[in-house]
C-alpha positions in Angstrom: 5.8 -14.1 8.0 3.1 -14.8 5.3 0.2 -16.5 6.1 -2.8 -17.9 4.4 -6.5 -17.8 4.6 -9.4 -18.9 2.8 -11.6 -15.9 1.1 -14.9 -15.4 -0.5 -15.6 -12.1 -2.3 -19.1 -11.6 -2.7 -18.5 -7.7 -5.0 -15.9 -10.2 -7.3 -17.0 -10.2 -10.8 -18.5 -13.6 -11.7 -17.7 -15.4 -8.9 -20.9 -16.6 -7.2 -21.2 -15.5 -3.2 -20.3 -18.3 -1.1 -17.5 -19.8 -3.5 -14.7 -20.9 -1.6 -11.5 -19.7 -2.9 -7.6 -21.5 -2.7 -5.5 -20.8 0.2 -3.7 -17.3 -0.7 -1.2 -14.7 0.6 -1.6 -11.1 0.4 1.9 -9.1 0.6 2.5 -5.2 0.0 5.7 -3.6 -0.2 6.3 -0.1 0.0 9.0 1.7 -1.8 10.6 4.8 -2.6 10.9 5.8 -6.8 13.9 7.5 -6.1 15.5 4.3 -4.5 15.3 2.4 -7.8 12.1 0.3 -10.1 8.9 -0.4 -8.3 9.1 -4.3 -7.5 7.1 -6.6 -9.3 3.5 -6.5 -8.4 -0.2 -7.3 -9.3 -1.2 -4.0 -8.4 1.0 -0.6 -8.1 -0.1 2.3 -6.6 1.7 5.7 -7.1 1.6 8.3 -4.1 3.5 10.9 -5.4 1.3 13.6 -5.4 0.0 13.0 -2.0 0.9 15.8 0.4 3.9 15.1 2.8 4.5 17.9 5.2 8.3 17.5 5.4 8.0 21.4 5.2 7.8 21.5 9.1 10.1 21.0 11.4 11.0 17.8 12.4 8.5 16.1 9.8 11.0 15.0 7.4 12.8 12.8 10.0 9.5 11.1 10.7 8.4 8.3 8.5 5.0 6.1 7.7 4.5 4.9 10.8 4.3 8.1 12.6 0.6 9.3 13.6 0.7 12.7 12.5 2.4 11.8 8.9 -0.2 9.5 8.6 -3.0 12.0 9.6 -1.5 14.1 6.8 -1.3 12.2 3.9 -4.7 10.6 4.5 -6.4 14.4 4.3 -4.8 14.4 0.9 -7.6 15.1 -1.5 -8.2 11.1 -2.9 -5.7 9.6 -0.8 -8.6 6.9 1.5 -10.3 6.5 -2.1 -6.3 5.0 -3.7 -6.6 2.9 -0.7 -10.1 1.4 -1.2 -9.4 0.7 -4.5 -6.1 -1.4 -3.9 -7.5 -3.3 -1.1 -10.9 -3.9 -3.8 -8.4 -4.7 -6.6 -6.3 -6.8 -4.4 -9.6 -9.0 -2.9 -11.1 -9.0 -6.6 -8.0 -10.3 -8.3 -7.3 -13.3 -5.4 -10.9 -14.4 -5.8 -10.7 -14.4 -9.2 -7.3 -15.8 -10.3 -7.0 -17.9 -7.0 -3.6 -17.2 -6.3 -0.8 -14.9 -4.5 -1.8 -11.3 -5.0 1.4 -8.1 -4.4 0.4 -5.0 -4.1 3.4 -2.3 -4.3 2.8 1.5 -3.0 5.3 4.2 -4.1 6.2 7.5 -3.1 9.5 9.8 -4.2 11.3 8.5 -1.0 9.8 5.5 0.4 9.8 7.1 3.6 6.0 8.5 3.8 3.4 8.4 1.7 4.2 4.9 0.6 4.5 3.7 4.2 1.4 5.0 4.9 -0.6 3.5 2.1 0.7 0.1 2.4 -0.2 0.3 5.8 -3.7 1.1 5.3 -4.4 -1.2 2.6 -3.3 -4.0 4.4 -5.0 -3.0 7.7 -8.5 -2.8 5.7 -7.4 -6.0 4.0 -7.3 -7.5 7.7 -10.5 -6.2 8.3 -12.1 -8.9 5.8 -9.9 -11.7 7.7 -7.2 -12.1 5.1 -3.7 -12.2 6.1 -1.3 -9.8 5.0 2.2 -9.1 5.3 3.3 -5.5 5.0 7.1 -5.0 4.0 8.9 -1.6 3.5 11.6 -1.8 0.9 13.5 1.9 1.7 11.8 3.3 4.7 15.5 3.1 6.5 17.2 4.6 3.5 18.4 8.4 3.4 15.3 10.8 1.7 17.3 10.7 -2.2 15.2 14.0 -4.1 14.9 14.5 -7.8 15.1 18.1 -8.7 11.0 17.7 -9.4 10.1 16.4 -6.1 11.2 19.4 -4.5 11.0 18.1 -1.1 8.3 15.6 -1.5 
């Protein structure tokens, strides 16, 4: 379900406060790298090196949506900051081109990190009475590794 809203952006670059905007949808997919390419978006953010405690037990079976994985990864060290900016990016960039804005967040797995950012965004997104419709692309799919991840 994607809805629309009407949006004024007062921080946007050379818009002048009070300009209404055109009707616009807001969608953000998470996804795992090791799944396959990042979809197509406006704005990608990469949560790989944002801590995941899949070191403990039962973490790993855990996903996005649980309350102490998201406790976690938002104590990362610039994790709240990756989601200010996206959800600052994301209202800029509909005030300013006036269109459909995507915002993609990606982890190693699509299982945690990812979850957990898109999720965030798009609840401080709400917060500013836009609309937004939060998908997750491989949060059901099994946790594929690289050799680099390690675990991640």
């Amino acid at each position: 379900m994607t809805a629309t809203t009407m949006h004024v952006c007062p921080w946007a670059a050379g818009v002048p406060a009070g300009t209404p905007t055109t009707p616009i949808q807001i969608t953000i997919t998470s996804f795992g790298y090791n799944h396959g390419p990042a979809p197509t978006a406006d704005i990608t953010v990469d949560a790989r090196r944002l801590h995941i405690p899949t070191d403990r037990p039962g973490m790993s079976r855990r996903t996005g949506r649980s309350a102490k994985i998201r406790r976690t990864i938002l104590v990362t060290p610039g994790a709240r900051e990756l989601v200010h900016h996206a959800a600052a990016g994301a209202l800029d960039l509909m005030v300013i081109t006036g269109r459909r804005v995507t915002i993609a967040a990606g982890c190693a797995t699509g299982r945690h990190a990812s979850v957990v950012l898109a999720r965030e965004i798009g609840r401080l997104i709400r917060a500013d009475d836009i609309t937004v419709r939060v998908e997750h692309r491989d949060i059901d799919k099994p946790a594929l590794l690289s050799s680099r991840e390690g675990g991640a």
